[in-house]
N, C-alpha and C positions, 0 to 999 in steps of 0.2 A: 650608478643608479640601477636597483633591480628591477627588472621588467617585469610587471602584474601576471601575465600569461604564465611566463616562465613559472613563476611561483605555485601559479596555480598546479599547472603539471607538476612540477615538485611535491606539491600537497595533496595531489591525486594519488603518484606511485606510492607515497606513505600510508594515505587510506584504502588502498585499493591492495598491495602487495605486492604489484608486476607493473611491467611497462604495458603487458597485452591490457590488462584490466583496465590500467589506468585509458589508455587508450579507447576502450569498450564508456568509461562512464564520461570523458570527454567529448565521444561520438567525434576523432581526428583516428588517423594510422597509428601505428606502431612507431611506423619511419617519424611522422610529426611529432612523435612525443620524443623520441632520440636526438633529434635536431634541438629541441627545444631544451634538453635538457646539457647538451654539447656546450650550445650558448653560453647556458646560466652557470656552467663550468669554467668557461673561460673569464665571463665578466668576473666571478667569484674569487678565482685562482685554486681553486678547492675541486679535488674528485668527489661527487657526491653521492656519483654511484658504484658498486664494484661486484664483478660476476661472483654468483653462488650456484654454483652448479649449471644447470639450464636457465635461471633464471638471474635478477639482480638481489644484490641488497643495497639500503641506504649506507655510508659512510658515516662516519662520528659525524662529518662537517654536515653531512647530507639530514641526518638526523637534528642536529640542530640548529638548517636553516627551516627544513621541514617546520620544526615547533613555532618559531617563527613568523613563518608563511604560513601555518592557519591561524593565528592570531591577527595578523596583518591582515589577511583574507576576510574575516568576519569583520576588522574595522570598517574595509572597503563596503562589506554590506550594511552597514550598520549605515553609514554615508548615503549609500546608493535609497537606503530606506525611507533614512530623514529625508533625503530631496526632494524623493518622489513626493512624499508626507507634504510637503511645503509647498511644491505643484500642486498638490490637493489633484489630481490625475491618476485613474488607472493604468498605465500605458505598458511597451515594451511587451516582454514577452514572461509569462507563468507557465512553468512549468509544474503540469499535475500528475498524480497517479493514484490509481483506486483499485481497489478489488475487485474481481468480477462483476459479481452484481452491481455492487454500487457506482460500475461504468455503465453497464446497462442501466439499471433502474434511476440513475439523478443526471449524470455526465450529460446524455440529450437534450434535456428543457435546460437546465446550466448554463452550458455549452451558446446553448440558444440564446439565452438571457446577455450573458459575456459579451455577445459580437452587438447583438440590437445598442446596449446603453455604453458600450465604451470600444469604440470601435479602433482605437488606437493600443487595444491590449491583445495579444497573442499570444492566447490562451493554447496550450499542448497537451493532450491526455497520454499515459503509458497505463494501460494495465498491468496489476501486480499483487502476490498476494501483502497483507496486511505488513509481515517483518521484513522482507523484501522495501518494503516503502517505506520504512522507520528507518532504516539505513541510508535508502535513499536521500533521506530528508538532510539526516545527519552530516552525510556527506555533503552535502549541497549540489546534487543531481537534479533533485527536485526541490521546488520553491513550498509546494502544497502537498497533504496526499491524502486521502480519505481511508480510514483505518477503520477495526472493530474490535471489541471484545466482546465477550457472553456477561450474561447474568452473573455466574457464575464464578467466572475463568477471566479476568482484565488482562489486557495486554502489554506487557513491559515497557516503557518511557524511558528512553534516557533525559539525563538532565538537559536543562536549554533551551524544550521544545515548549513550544503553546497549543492550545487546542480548544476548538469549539465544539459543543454536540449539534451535530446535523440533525437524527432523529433515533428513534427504539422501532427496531425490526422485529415483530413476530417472526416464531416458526414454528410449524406444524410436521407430523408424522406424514410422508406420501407411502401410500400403503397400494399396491397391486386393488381394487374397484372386487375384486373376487374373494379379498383377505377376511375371514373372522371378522376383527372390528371395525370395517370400510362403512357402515351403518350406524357407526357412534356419532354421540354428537360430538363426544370429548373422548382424551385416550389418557393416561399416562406411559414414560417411556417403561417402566418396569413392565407392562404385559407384553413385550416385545421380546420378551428373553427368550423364545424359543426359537424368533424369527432371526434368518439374515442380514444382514445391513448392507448400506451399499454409504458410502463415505468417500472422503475428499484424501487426495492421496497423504499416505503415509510424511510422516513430516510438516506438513500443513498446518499453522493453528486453527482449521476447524476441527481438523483431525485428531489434534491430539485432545481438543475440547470432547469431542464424541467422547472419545474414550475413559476419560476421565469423570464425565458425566454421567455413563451407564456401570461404570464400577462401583460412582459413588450412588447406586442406585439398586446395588448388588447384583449387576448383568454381565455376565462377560461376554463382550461384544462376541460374535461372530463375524468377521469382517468377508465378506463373499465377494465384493468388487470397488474397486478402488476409479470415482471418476470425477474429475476436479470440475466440469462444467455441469451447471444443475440439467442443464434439459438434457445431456448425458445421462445423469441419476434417473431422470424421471422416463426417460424412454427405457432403463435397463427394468425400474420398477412395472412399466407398462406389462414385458414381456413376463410379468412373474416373477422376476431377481431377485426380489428381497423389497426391502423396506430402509429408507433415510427420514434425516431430517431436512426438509423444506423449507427455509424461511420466506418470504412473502416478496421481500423487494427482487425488483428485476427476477423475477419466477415467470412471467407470463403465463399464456394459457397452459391449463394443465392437459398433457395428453388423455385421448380416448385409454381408457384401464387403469387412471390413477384415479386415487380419491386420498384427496390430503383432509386430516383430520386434528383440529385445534388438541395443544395438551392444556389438561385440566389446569394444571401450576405452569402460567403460561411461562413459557422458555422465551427470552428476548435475544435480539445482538444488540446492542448500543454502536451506533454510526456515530463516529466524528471524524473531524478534521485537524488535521497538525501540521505547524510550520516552526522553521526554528525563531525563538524569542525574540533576535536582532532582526528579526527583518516584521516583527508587529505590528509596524506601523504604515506600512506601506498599501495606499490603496488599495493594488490591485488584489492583495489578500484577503482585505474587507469586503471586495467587490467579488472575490469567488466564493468567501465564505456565506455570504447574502445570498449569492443564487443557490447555493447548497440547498441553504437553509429553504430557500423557497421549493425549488425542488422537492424538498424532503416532505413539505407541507401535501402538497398537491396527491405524494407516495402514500400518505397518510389519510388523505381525505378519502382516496377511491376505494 
C-alpha cells in the first residue's frame, strides 16, 4: 500500500528539482523529506533517487512513480473537493497568495469577511509576485492566488487552472508635485521620454510590462531605480527621483511632493483569481472568491 504523504514528497522533489526545495514548498526539514522518501523506497523495492553531483536526481522507477503520484495526487483532490461540495461547508484550511498590493488593498476586508461567515475555514495569505503564484498554484502550494495582467501585456495560464476577475485597477503617472506636468489634469506616457522612471525590479512582470509599454510608445525607458514596494517608488519620487506608474489599489495616501496624475488612454491592471479546475467546486473557493469579489467592490467604490 502506498502512503499518500510519501507520494506527496515524491511529487514535490519532481516539481520542485531538490530535496532542499522540495522541503521549502512542503514547509517539513530536509531530514523529513529523506526519511520519507527512505520509506517509500523500501515499501517500493525501487531506488528512486540517485546522487547528481551536489544534488539528486529522480531514477527511471523514481520518474515513473513520480508521473503516477501526481495523477493520484489531483484524484485525491478532486475527492477532497467533491466532499467538501457535498458538506456544502467552507471549512479546513485555504491556502492564499497575492501580490503586493492586492494583499494590501483586498486581503483585509477578505480576510475579515472569511473568519466572520465561516469560521471553521483557515484561511492563509503568502504574499508573492503574480508568476511566482501561478506556479504556486500549479504545484499545489497554494489552494487560491490573486494574479494580474495589463491592458496590454495578459499573463501566461497554464492549462487546468480556473479563474475569476476580481476587479480593473487603474493607474496613473506619480510625478515629483514640482514636475512640468504635476498640474495636468491628464498626461499621456510619451511626454515622459525625457524623464527618469523609477520601476519594479528587473524581472518582475510589472517590469517587464513597463518596458514594453513605453517602447511600444517609442520611449526608451530610462530606468534610474529599481523598487518593488509602491510607497518605496513614491517616497523615492517625493525626493525628486524620477517618475513611475502608480496604480490605485493598495497605493494609500500619497506622500507630501507627489502628485499622481490620471493617463489620458486609461492604463488598467485586471485582478483576478486562480485556482486549479479539480478543486472548482469546493466551497471554500467560492467563499474566498465571494469576498474578493466584495472586497474589490468597496476598492472600487472609494
Amino acid at each position: 500500500m502506498l502512503n499518500l504523504d510519501r507520494l506527496r514528497t515524491l511529487s514535490a522533489i519532481a516539481r520542485h528539482g531538490s530535496v532542499g526545495a522540495a522541503a521549502d514548498g512542503l514547509h517539513v526539514t530536509t531530514s523529513a523529506v529523506s526519511q520519507q522518501i527512505a520509506k517509500l523506497e523500501r515499501e517500493t523495492g525501487q531506488q528512486l533517487l540517485a546522487k547528481n553531483g551536489r544534488g539528486v536526481r529522480l531514477t527511471d522507477a523514481g520518474r515513473l512513480l513520480a508521473d503516477h503520484a501526481a495523477r493520484i495526487l489531483s484524484q485525491v483532490e478532486l475527492a477532497q473537493a467533491e466532499l467538501e461540495a457535498h458538506r456544502g461547508q467552507a471549512v479546513g484550511e485555504l491556502r492564499m497568495s497575492a501580490f503586493p498590493t492586492a494583499a494590501r488593498g483586498l486581503f483585509p476586508a477578505a480576510l475579515v469577511t472569511l473568519r466572520a461567515e465561516h469560521p471553521q475555514l483557515r484561511a492563509r495569505l503568502t504574499e508573492g509576485e503574480p508568476d511566482d503564484s501561478v506556479r504556486g498554484v500549479v504545484r499545489g502550494d497554494f489552494d487560491l492566488a490573486v494574479v494580474l495582467d495589463w491592458y496590454n501585456r495578459p499573463l501566461s495560464l497554464p492549462e487546468g487552472l480556473a479563474k475569476a476577475p476580481l476587479l480593473d485597477d487603474p493607474a496613473d503617472v506619480a510625478m515629483p508635485s514640482t514636475h512640468p506636468l504635476a498640474g495636468r489634469r491628464s498626461v499621456e506616457l510619451d511626454e515622459f521620454a525625457d524623464d527618469e522612471w523609477i520601476s519594479w525590479p528587473q524581472g518582475e512582470f510589472c517590469h517587464d510590462w513597463l518596458m514594453f509599454t513605453l517602447r511600444g510608445k517609442g520611449v526608451e525607458p530610462r530606468i534610474a531605480h529599481m523598487a518593488e514596494e509602491h510607497h518605496t517608488q513614491l517616497a523615492l519620487i517625493a525626493a525628486g527621483l524620477g517618475v513611475a506608474v502608480a496604480p490605485r489599489l493598495g497605493r494609500g495616501p500619497v506622500p507630501d511632493g507627489v502628485r499622481v496624475v490620471p493617463v489620458r488612454h486609461t492604463m488598467r491592471r485586471h485582478v483576478y483569481a486562480i485556482w486549479r479546475a479539480d478543486a472548482d467546486r469546493r466551497p471554500s473557493i467560492r467563499a474566498a472568491v465571494g469576498a474578493l469579489r466584495a472586497a474589490g467592490k468597496l476598492v472600487e467604490g472609494s
